[in-house]
C-alpha positions in Angstrom: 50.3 97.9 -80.6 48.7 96.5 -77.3 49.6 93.7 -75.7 47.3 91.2 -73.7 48.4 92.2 -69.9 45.9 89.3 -68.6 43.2 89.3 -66.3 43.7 91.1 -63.0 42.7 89.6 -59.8 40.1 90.1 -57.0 43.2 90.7 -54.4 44.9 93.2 -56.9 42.1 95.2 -57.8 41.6 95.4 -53.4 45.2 96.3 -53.1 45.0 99.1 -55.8 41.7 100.3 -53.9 43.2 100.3 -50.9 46.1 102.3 -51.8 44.2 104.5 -53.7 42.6 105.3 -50.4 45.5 105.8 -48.4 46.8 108.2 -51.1 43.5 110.1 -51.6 43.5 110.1 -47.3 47.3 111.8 -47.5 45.9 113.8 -50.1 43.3 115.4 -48.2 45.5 115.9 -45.3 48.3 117.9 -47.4 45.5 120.4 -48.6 44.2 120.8 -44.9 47.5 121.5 -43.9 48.7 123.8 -46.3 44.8 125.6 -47.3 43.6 124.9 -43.5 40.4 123.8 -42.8 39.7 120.1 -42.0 41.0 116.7 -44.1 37.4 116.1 -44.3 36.4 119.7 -46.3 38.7 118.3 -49.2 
């Protein structure tokens, strides 16, 4: 059954954006690590 979670805010959807970022940056930075190459190739 869903439930009504309300409407989400300009600031939140920025803050999930942001960290979405920062974790896709991290990301990149593992596989260039471990793969080599450069954050940017991933």
């Amino acid at each position: 059954m869903p439930r009504d979670q309300g409407s989400v805010t300009d600031q939140e959807l920025e803050a999930l954006r942001d960290g979405m970022a920062k974790q896709g940056e991290a990301l990149r930075e593992a596989l260039a690590e471990d793969l080599g190459g450069d954050p940017d190739d991933y």
